[in-house]
N, C-alpha and C positions, 0 to 999 in steps of 0.2 A: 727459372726457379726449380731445385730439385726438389720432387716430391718426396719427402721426408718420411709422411707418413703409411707409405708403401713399404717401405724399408724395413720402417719399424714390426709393419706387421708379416713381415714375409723372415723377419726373425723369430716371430712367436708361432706363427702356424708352420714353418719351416723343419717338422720333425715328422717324427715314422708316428704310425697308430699304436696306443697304448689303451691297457686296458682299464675300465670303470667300474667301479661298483653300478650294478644295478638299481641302485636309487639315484641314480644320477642319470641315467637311464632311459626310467619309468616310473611311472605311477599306479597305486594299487587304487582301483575303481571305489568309488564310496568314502575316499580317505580324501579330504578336499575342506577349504574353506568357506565361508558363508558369508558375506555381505548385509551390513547392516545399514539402515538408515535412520535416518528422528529429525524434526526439526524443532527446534529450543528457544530461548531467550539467553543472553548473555546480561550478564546484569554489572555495575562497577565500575563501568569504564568513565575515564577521567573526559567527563563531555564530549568523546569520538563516537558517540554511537550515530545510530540511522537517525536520519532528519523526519520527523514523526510525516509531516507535512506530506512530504513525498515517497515516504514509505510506510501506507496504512495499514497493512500487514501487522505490522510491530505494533500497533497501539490496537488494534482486534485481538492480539495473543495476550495482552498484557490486560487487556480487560477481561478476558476467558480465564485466565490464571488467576486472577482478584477474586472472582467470584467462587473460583472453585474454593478459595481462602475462605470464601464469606463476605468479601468486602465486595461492594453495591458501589461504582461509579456513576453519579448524577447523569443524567442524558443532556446531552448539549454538553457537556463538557471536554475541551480540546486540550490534551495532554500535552504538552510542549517536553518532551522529552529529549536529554543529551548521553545519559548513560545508561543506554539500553539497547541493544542491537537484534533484530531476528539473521538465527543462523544455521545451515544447514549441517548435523553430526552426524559423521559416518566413522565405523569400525570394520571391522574384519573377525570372526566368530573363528576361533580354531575349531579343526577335528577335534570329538572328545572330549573339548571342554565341556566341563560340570558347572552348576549352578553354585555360586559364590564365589568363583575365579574373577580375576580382574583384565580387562581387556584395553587395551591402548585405545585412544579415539582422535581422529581429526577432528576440528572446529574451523568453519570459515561461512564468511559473510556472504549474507542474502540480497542485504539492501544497501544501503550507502553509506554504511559506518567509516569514518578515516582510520580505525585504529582499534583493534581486539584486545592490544595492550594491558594488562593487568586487571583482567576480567572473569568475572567467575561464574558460569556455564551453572543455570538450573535444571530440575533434573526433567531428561528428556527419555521417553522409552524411544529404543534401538528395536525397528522394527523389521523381518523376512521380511522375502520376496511374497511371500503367502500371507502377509499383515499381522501375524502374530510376533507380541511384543519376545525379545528372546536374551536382552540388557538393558539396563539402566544407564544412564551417563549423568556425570555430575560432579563440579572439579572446579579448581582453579587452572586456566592456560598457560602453556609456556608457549612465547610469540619470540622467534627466533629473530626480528626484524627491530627497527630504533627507527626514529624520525625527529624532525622538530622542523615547527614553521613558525616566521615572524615576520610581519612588514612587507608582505607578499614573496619571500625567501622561503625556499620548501628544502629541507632535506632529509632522507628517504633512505636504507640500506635494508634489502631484503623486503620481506613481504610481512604486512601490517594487519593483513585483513585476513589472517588463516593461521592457526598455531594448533600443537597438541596437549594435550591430555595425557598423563601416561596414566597406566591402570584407573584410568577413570570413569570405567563403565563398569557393572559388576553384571558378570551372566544370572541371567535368573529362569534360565528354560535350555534344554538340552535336545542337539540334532542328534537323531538317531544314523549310528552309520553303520549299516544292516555288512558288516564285511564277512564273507564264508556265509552267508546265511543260508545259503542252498548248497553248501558241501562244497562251493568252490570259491577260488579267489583266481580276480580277471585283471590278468599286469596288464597297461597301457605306454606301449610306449611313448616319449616324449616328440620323435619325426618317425614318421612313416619309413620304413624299409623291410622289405622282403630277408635280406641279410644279417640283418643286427638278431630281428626278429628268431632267425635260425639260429645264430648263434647263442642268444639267451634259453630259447628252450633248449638245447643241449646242454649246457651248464645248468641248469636246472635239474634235469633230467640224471646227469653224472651226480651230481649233489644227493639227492633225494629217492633215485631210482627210476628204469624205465615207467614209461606211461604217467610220471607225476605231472608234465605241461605239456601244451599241445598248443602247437602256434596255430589262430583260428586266422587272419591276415597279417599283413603289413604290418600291423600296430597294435594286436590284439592275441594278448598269451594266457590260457585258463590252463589254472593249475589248480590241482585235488586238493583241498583241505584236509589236517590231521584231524583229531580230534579236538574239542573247543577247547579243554584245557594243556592244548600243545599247539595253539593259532599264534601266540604271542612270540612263543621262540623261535617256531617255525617261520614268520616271516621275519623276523631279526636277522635268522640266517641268510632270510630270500634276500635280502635288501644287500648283505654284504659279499653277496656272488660275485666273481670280476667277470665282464665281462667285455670282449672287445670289440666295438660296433664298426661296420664296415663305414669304408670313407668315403664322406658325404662327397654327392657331384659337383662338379666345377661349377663355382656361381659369385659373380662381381654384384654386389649389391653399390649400388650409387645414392647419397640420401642428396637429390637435389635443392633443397634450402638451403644446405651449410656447405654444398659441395665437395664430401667425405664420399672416400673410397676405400670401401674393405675386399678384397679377396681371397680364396681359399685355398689350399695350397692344390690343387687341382685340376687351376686354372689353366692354360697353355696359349701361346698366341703363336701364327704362322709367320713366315715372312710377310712381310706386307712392306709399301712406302706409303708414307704419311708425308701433308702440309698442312700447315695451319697457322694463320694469319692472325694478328691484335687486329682490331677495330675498337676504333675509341673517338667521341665525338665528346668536343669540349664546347661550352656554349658559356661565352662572358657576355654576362649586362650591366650596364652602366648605368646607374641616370644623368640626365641633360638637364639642368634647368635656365629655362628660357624669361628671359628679364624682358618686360614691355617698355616703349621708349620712354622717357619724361614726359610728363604730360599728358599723355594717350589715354589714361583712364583704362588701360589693360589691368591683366595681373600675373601673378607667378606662374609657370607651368614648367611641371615638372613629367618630364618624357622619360622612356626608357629607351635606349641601343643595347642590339645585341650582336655579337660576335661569333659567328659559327664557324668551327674550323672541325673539318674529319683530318684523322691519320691513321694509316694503315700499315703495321707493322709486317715485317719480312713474312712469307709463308716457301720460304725452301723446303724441298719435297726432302725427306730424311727415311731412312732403310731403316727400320725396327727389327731386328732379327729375331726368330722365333726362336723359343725354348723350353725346354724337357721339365724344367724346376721353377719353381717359384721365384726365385733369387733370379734364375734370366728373364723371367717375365718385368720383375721388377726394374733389372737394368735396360730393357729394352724400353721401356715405356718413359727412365729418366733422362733417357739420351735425348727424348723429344725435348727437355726444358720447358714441358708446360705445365701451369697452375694446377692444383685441383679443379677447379672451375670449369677451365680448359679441358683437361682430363674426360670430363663427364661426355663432350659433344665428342668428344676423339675414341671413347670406347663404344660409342655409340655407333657409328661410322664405321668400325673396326668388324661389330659384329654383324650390321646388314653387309658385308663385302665379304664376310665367312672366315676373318683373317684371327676372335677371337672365338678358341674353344670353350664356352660357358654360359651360363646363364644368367641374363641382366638383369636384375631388379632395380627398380626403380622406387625410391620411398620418398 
């Protein structure tokens, strides 16, 4: 089996370094998102909600919320409820946003509802990480998923139990983000490098003039503030500087669950010889059933057999030839005819023997 997906990527990373805006880059310290949380009631749903039974949660909130009403539920009394779900809302606060903006939200289930389906979310405060409330949510859902069950026959596309919200939370509190507050602004870069690093503070520097950024490490560039009423332009400008970052080291990342292999064009492999063998055990069972004679007062039994057989596929030793470019790393590596699967334990092997130049990640 050729690996395909080598190919494809050693077409796309297979160019010279080119240059980036610096907001692609880097990030300006202070200039960042906010994570929200709340947990809610969803109310509407066509009898898919949480089974009250087993999820007491849901019938404590729904008593909390009545009374905040004014309505007094009798004691001893068990709500048998089908449309009504507890569920957890989360957002994402932009930088800047102001109070009366509208914010997108997820919705998705807590307890055991089948279905969020056509449901309409009361309102829940969106609460920091510091507990102060900072939006509002409250909306009808859009559940990107379908289902129907009948006569023990389920069928299901997509996900039933979580949908969005769009502008359904309204900001009602503002994150301050203190940016030049002490005369400077602190670029971060997005990876670590000593080089990039340098090269952004000199385009900066050329831009703006000597002594305007000062590369403090790897990843950390303070640059002088103008005046407050020349911040806004002046980083428009900062964000649109090109700049070209040096190129990132050799590095095979392998995501061992799916068996996907990405590398960078980087990479280099030495000569080396490789084998590597299929192993495949196939195991059939049967059942036997055993009939007791006429008259014996036995009964049925029913046995299993089983059938074990191994097979061991060829492992001829094969010459992988080393190469300068990505394109030969990739021909070298499809000449083996192994899976990605295969792949993984072969560059694994590759690099305790010293034959590949780069670094393995394993995800």
């Amino acid at each position: 089996m050729r690996i395909a997906l080598l190919g494809v990527v050693a077409a796309l990373l297979f160019s010279p370094a080119h240059a980036e805006r610096l907001k692609e880059l880097a990030n300006i310290q202070g200039v960042r998102d906010n994570p929200l949380i709340g947990y809610g009631l969803m109310v509407g749903l066509d009898g898919t909600g949480d089974q009250t039974m087993q999820t007491p949660f849901t019938t404590q909130s729904l008593n909390n919320m009545l009374q905040q009403l004014g309505i007094t539920i009798p004691q001893g009394v068990n709500m048998q409820l089908k449309n009504v779900a507890a569920v957890m809302v989360t957002a994402t606060l932009p930088s800047f946003a102001r109070p009366g903006q509208n914010i997108d939200v997820t919705v998705s289930s807590m307890g055991n509802a089948k279905s969020l389906r056509g449901g309409t979310l009361l309102m829940t405060p969106l609460k920091g990480v510091d507990g102060a409330t900072y939006a509002v949510a409250q909306g009808n859902m859009v559940v990107g998923g379908a289902g129907a069950a009948a006569n023990g026959s389920k069928v299901q596309v997509n996900q039933l139990s979580s949908g969005r919200i769009p502008a359904g939370a309204l900001v009602e509190r503002t994150v301050e983000a203190p940016v030049g507050a002490e005369g400077t602004f602190t670029i971060e870069l997005n990876r670590s490098d000593f080089g990039t690093a340098q090269r952004a503070m000199d385009a900066i520097n050329r831009q703006f003039g000597p002594g305007t950024a000062e590369a403090m490490d790897a990843r950390v560039i303070r640059v002088q503030a103008p005046e407050p009423q020349r911040r806004v332009g002046f980083l428009a400008q900062l964000q649109d500087l090109e700049v070209t970052p040096t190129q990132a080291g050799a590095r095979v990342v392998v995501n061992a669950r799916t068996g996907s292999v990405v590398m960078n064009q980087a990479v280099r492999v030495k000569d080396c010889a490789v084998a590597h063998g299929n192993l495949s055990v196939v195991i059939n069972t049967e059942p036997v059933i055993s009939q007791p004679g006429a008259l014996s007062g036995g009964s049925t039994v029913v046995a299993q057999t089983s059938q074990i057989s191994v097979n061991q596929g060829g492992g001829a030793i094969q010459m992988v030839r080393g190469g300068a470019s990505l394109a030969d790393v990739v021909k070298g590596l499809n000449s083996l005819g192994a899976n990605p699967q295969d792949l993984v334990s072969i560059l694994q092997a590759m690099k305790s023997a010293g034959a590949l130049s780069a670094e393995l990640e394993i995800i």
